[in-house]
VEXTOR-244534 format. One record per residue: residue number from 1; x, y, z of N, C-alpha, C, O in turn. Coordinates in pm, 1 decimal. Layout:
N
<zake NUM, n.east X, n.north Y, n.up Z, ca.east X, ca.north Y, ca.up Z, c.east X, c.north Y, c.up Z, o.east X, o.north Y, o.up Z>;
...
//
This chain:
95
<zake 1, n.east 7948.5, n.north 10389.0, n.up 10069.0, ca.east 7933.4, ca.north 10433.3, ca.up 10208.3, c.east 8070.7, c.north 10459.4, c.up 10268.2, o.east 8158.7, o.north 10374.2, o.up 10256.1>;
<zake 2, n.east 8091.3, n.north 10567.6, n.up 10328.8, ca.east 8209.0, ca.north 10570.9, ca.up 10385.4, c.east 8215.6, c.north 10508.5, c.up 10553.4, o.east 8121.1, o.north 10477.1, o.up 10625.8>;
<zake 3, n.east 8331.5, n.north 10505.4, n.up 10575.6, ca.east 8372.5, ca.north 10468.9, ca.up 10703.9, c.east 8305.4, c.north 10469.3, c.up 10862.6, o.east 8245.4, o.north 10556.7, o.up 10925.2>;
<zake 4, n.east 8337.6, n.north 10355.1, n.up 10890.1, ca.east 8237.1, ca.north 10395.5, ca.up 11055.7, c.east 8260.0, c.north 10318.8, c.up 11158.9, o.east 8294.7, o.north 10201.3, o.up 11147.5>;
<zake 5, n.east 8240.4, n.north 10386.8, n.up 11284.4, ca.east 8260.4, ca.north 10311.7, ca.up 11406.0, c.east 8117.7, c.north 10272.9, c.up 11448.6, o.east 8022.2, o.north 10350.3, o.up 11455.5>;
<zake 6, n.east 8117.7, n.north 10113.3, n.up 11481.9, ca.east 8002.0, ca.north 10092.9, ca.up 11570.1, c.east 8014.6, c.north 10037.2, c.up 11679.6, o.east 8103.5, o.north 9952.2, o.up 11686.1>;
<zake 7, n.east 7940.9, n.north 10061.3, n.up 11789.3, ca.east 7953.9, ca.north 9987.6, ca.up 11935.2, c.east 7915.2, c.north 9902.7, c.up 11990.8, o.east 7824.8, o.north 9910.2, o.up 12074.0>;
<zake 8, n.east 7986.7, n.north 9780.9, n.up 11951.4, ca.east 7927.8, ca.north 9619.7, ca.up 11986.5, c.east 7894.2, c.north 9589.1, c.up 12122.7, o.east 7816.3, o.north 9500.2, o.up 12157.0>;
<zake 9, n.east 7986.8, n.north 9704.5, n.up 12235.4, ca.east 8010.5, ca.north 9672.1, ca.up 12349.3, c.east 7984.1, c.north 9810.3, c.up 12456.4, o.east 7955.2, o.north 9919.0, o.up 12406.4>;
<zake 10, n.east 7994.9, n.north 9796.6, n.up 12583.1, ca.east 7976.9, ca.north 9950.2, ca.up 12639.5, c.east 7865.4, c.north 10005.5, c.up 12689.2, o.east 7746.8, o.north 9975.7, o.up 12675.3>;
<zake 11, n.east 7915.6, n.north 10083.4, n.up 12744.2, ca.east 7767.4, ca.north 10210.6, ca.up 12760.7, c.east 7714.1, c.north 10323.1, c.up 12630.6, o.east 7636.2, o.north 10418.3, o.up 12635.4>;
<zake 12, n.east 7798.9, n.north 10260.6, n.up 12509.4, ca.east 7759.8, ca.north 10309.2, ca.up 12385.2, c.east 7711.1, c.north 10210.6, c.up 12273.2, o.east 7721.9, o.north 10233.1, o.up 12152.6>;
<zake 13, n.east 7664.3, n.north 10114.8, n.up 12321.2, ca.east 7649.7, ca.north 10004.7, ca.up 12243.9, c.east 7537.5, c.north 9986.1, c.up 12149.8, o.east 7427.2, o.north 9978.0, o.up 12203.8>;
<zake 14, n.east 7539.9, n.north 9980.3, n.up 12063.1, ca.east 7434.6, ca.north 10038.9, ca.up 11936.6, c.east 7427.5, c.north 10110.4, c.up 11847.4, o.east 7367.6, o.north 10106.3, o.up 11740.0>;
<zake 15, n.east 7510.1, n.north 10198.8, n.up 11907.5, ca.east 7519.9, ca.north 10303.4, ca.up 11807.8, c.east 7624.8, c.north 10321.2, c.up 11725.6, o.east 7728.3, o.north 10276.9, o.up 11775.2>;
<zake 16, n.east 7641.5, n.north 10381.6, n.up 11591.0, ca.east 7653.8, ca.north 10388.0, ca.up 11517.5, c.east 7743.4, c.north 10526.4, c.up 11426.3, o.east 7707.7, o.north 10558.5, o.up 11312.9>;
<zake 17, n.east 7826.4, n.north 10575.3, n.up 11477.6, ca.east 7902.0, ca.north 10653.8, ca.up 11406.5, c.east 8006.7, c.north 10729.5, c.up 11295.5, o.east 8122.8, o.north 10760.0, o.up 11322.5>;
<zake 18, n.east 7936.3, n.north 10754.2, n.up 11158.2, ca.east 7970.5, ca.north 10775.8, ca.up 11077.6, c.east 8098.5, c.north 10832.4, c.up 11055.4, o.east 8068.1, o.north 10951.2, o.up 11044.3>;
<zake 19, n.east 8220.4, n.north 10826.6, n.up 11041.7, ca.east 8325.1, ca.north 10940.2, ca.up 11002.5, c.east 8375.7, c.north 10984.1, c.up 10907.3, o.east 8450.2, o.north 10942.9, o.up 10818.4>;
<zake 20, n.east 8304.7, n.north 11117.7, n.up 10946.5, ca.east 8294.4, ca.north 11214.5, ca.up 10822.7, c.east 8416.2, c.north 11321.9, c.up 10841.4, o.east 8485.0, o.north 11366.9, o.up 10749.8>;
<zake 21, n.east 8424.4, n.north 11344.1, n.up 10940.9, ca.east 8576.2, ca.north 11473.7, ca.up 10923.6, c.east 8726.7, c.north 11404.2, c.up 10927.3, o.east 8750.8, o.north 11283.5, o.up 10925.3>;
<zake 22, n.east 8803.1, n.north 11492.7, n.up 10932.2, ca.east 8966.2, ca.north 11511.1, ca.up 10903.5, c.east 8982.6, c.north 11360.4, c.up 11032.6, o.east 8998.0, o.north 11239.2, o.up 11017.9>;
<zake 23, n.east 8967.5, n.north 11460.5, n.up 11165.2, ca.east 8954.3, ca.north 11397.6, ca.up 11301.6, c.east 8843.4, c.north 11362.6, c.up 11320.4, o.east 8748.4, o.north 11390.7, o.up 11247.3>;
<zake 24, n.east 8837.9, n.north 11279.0, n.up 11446.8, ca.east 8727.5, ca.north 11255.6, ca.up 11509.5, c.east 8819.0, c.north 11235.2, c.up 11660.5, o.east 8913.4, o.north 11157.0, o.up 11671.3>;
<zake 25, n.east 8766.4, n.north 11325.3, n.up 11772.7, ca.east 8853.9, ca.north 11290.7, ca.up 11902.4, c.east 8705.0, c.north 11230.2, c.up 11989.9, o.east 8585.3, o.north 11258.4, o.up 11993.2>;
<zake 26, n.east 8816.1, n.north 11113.2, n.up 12066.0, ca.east 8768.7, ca.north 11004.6, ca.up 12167.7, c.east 8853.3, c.north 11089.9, c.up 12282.7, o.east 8964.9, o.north 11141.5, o.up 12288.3>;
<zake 27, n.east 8685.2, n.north 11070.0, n.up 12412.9, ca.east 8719.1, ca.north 11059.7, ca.up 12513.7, c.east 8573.2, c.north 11113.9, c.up 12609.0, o.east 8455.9, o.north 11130.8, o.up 12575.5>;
<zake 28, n.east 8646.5, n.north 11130.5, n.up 12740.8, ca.east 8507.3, ca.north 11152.8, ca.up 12857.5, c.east 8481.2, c.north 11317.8, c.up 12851.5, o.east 8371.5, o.north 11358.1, o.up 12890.1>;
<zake 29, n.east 8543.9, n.north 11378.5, n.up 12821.3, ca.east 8529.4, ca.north 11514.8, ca.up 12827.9, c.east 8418.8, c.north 11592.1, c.up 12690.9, o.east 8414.9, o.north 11579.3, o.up 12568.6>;
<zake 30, n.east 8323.6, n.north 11690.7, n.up 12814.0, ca.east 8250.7, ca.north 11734.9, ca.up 12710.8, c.east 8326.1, c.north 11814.4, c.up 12573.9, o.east 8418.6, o.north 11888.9, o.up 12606.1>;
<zake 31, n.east 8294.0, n.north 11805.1, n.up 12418.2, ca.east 8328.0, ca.north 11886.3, ca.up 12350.6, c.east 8450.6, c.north 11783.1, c.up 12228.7, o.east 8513.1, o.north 11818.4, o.up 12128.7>;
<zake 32, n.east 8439.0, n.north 11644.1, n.up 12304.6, ca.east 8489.9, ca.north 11552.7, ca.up 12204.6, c.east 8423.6, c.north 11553.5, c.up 12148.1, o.east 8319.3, o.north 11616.6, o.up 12165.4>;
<zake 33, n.east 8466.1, n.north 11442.4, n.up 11994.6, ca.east 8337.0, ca.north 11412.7, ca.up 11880.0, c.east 8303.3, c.north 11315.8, c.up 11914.1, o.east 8206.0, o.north 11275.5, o.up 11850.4>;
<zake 34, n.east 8342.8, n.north 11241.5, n.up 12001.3, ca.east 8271.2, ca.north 11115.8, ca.up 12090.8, c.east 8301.7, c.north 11063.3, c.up 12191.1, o.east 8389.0, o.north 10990.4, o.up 12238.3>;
<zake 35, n.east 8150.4, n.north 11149.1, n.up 12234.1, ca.east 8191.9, ca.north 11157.2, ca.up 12394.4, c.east 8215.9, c.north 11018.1, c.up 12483.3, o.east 8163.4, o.north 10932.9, o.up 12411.6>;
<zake 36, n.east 8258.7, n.north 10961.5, n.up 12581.4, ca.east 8227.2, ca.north 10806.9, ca.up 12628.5, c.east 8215.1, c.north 10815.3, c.up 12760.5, o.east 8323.0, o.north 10821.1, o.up 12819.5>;
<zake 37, n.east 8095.4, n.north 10818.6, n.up 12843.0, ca.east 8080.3, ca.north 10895.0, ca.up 12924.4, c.east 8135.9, c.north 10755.5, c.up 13037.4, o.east 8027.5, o.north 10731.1, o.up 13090.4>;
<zake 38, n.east 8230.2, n.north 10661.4, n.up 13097.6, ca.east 8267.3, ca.north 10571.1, ca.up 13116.4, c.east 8399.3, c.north 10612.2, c.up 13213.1, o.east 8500.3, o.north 10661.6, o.up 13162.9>;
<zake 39, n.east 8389.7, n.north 10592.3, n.up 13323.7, ca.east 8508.2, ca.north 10615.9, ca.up 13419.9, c.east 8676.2, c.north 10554.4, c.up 13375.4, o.east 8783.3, o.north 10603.2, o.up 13411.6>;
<zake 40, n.east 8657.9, n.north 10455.9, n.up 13303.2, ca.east 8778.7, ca.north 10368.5, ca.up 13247.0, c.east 8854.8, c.north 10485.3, c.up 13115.2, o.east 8967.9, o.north 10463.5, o.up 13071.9>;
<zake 41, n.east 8791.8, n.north 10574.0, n.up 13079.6, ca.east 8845.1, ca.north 10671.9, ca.up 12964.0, c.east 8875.7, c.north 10776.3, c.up 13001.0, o.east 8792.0, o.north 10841.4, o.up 13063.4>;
<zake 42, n.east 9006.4, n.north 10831.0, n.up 12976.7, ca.east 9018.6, ca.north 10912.0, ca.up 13005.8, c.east 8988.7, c.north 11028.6, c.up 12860.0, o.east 8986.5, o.north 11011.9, o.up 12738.0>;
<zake 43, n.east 8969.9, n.north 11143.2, n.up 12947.7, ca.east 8925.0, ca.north 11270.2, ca.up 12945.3, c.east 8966.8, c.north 11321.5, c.up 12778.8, o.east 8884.0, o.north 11368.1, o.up 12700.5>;
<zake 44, n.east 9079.1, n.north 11305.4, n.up 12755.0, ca.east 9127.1, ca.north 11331.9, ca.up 12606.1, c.east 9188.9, c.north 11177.0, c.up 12571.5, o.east 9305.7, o.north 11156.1, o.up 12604.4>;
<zake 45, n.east 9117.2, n.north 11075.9, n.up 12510.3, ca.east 9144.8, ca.north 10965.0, ca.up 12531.2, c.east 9226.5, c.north 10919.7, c.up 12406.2, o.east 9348.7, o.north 10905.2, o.up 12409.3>;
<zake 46, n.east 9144.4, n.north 10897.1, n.up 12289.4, ca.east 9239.7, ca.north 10921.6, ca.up 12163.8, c.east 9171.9, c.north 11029.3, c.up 12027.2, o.east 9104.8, o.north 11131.2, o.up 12043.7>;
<zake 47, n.east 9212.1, n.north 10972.0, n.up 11904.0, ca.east 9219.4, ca.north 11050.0, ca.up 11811.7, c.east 9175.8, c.north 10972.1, c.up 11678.2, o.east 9227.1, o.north 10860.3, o.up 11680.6>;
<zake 48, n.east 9120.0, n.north 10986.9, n.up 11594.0, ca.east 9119.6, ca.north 10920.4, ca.up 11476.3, c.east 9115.6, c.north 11011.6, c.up 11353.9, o.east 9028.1, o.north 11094.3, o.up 11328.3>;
<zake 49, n.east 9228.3, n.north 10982.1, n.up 11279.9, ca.east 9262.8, ca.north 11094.1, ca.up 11158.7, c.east 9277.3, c.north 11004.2, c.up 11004.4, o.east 9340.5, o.north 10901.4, o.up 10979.8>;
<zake 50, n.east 9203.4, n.north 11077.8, n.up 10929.3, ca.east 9205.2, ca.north 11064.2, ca.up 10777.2, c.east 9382.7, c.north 11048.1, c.up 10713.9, o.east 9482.7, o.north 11111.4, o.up 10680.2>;
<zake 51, n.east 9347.5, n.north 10966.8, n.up 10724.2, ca.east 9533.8, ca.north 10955.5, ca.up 10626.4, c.east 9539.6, c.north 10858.7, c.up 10516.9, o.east 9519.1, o.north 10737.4, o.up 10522.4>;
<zake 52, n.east 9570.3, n.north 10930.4, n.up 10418.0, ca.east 9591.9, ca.north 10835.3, ca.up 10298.4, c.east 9494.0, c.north 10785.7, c.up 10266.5, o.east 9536.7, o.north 10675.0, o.up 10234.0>;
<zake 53, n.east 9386.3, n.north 10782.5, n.up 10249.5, ca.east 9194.7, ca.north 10711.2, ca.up 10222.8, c.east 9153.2, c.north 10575.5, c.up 10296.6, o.east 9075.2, o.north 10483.0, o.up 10273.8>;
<zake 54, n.east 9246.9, n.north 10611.2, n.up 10399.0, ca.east 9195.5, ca.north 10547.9, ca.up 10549.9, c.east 9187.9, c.north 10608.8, c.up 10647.4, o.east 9188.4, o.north 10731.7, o.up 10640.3>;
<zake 55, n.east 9177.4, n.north 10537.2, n.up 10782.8, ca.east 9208.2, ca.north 10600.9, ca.up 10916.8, c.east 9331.7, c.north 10522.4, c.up 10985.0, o.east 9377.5, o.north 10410.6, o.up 10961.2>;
<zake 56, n.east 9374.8, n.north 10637.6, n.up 11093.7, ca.east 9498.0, ca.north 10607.0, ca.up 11193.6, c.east 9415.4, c.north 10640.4, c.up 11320.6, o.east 9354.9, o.north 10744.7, o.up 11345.3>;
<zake 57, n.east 9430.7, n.north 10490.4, n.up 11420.2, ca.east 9382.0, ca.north 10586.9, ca.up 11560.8, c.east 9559.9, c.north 10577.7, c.up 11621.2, o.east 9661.7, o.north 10515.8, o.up 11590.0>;
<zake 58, n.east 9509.7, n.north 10701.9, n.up 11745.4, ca.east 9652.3, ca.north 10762.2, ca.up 11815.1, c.east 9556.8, c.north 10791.4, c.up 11946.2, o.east 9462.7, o.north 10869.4, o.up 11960.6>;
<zake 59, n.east 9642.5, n.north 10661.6, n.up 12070.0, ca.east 9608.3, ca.north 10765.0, ca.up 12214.9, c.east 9679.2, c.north 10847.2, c.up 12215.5, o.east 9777.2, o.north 10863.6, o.up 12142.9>;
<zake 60, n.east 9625.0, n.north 10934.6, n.up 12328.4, ca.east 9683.9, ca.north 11050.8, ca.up 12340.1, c.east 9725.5, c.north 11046.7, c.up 12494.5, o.east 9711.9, o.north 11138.3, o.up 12575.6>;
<zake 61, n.east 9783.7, n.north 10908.8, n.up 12518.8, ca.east 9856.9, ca.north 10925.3, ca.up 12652.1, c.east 9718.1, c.north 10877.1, c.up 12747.7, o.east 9722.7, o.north 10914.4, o.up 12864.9>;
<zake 62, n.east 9619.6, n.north 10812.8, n.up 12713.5, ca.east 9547.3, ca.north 10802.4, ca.up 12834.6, c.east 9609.7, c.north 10673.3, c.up 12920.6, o.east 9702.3, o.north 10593.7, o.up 12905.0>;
<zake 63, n.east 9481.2, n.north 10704.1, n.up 13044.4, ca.east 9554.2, ca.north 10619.0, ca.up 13160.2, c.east 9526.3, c.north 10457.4, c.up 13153.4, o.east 9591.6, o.north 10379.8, o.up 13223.2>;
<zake 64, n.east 9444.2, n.north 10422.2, n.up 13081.3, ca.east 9413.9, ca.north 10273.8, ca.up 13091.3, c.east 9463.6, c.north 10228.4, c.up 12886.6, o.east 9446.2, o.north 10110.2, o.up 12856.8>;
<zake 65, n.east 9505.0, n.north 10300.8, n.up 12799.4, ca.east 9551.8, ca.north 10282.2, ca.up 12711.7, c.east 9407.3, c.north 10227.9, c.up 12597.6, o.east 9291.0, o.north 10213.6, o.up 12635.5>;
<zake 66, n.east 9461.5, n.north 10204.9, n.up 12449.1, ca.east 9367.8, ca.north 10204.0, ca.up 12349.0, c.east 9420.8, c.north 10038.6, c.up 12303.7, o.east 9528.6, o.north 9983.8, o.up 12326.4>;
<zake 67, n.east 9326.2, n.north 9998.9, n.up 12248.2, ca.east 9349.0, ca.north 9872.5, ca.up 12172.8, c.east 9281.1, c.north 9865.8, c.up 12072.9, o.east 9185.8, o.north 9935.9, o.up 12038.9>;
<zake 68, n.east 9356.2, n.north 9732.3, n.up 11994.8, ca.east 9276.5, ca.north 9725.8, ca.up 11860.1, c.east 9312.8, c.north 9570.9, c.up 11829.1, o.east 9425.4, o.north 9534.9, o.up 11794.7>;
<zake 69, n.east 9250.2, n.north 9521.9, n.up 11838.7, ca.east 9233.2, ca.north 9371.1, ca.up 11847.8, c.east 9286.6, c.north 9289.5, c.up 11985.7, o.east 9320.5, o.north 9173.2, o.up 12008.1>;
<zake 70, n.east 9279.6, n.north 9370.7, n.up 12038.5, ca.east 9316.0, ca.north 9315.1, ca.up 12189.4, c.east 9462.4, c.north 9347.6, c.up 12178.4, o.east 9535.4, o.north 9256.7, o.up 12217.9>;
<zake 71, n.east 9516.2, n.north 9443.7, n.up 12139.0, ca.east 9702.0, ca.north 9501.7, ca.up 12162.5, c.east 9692.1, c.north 9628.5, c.up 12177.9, o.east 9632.2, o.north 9713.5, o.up 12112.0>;
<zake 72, n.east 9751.0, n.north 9634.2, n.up 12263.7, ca.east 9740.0, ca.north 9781.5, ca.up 12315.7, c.east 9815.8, c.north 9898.9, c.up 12211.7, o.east 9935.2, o.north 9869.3, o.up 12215.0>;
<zake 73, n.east 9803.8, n.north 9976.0, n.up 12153.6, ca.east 9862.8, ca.north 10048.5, ca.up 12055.7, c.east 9855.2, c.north 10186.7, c.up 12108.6, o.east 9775.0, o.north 10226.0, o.up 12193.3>;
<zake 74, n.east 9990.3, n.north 10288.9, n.up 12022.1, ca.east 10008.7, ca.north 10409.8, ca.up 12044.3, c.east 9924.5, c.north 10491.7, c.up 11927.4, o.east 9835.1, o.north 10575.2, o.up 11941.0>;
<zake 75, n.east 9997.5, n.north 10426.7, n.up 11783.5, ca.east 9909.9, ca.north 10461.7, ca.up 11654.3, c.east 9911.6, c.north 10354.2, c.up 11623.0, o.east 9988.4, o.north 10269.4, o.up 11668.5>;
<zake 76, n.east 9800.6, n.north 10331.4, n.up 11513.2, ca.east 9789.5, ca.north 10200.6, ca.up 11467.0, c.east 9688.3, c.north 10237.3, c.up 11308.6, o.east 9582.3, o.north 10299.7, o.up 11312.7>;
<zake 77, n.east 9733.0, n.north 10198.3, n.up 11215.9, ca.east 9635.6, ca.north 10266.4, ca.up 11097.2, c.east 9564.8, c.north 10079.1, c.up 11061.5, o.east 9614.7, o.north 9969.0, o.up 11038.3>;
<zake 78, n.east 9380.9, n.north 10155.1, n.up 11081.1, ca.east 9285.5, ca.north 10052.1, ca.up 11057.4, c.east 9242.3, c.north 9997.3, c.up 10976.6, o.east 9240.6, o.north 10076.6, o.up 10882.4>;
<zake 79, n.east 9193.3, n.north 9886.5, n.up 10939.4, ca.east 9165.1, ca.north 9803.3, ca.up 10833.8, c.east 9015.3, c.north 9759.3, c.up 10881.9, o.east 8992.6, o.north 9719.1, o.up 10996.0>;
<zake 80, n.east 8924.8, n.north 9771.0, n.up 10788.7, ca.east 8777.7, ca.north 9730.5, ca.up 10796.8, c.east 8791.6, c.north 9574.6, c.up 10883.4, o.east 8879.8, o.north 9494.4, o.up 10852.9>;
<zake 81, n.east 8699.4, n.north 9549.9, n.up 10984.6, ca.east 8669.3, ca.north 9461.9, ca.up 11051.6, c.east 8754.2, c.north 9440.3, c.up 11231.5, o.east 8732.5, o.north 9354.2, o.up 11316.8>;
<zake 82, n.east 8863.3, n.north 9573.0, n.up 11232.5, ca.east 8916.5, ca.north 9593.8, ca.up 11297.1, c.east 8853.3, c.north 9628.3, c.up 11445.9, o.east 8779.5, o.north 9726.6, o.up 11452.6>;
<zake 83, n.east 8882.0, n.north 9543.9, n.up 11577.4, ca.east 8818.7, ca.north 9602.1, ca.up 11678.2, c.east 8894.2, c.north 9669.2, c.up 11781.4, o.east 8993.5, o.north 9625.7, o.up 11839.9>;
<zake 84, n.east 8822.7, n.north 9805.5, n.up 11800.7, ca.east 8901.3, ca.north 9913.7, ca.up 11887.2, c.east 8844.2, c.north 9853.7, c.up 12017.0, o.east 8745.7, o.north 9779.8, o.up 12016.1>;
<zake 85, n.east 8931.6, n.north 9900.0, n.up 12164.3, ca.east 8933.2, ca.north 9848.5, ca.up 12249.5, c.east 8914.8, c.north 10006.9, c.up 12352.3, o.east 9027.2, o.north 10039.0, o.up 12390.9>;
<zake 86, n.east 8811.2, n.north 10102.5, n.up 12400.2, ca.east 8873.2, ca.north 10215.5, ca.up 12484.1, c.east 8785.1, c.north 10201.6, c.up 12569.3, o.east 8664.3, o.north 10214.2, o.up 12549.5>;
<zake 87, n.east 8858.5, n.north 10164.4, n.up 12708.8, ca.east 8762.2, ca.north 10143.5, ca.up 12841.8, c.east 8683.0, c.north 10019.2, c.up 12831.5, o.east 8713.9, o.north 9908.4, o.up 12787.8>;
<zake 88, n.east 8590.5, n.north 10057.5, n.up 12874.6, ca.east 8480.6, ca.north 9948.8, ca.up 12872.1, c.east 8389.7, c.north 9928.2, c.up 12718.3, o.east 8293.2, o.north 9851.9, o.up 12714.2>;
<zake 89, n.east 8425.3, n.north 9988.9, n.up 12624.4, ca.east 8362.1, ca.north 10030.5, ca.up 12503.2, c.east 8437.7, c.north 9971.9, c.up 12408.6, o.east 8551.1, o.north 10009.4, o.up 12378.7>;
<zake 90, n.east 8355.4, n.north 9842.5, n.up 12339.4, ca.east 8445.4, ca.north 9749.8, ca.up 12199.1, c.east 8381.9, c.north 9844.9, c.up 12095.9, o.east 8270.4, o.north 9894.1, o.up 12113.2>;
<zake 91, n.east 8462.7, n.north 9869.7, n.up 11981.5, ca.east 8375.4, ca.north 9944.0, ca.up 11842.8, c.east 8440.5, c.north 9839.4, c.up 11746.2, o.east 8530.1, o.north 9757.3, o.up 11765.9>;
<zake 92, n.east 8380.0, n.north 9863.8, n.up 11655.7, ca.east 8371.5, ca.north 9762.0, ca.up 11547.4, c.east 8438.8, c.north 9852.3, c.up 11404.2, o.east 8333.3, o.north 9890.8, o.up 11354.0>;
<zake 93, n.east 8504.7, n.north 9884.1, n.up 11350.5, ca.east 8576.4, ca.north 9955.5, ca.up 11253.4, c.east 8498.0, c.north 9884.1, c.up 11115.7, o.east 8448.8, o.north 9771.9, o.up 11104.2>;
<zake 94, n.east 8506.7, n.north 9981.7, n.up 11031.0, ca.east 8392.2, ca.north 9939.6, ca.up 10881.1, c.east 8446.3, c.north 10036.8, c.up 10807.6, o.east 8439.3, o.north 10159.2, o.up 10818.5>;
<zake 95, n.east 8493.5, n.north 9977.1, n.up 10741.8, ca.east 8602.0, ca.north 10121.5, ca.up 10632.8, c.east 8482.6, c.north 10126.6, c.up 10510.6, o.east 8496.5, o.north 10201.3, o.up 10413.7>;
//
């Protein structure tokens, strides 16, 4: 099985998102690959990219910032069991 975000926490909580492409972009704006429809996110919020037969997440400058185990990070490359932090929304990382 490959890689995935799930949402322990949030107004996305349950669900379950597979990642299957290069990217996958986070944020509130229609036309992300996941959308978070949540006032605390901003609009182009972050990024998650295939590197090396893992993932790297990267904000992209939003206003309330990204975390991943409770530290606020710019890039940060993930390790299965890892928890992302954006807005009001915990995800659960599963390599």
């Amino acid at each position: 099985a490959g890689a995935r975000l799930v949402c322990v926490k949030g107004v996305l909580a349950g669900q379950v998102l597979p990642l299957t492409g290069t990217t996958v972009t986070i944020g509130r704006e229609a036309g992300r690959d996941l959308v978070v429809a949540d006032a605390m996110v901003s609009r182009r919020h972050a990024v998650l990219r295939a590197e090396g037969g893992g993932y790297t997440l990267a904000d992209e400058g939003s206003s309330n910032g990204t975390y991943v185990n409770g530290v606020r990070v710019s890039t940060q490359a993930l390790r299965p069991g890892d928890r992302i932090q954006i807005g009001g929304c915990e995800f659960l990382f599963e390599g």
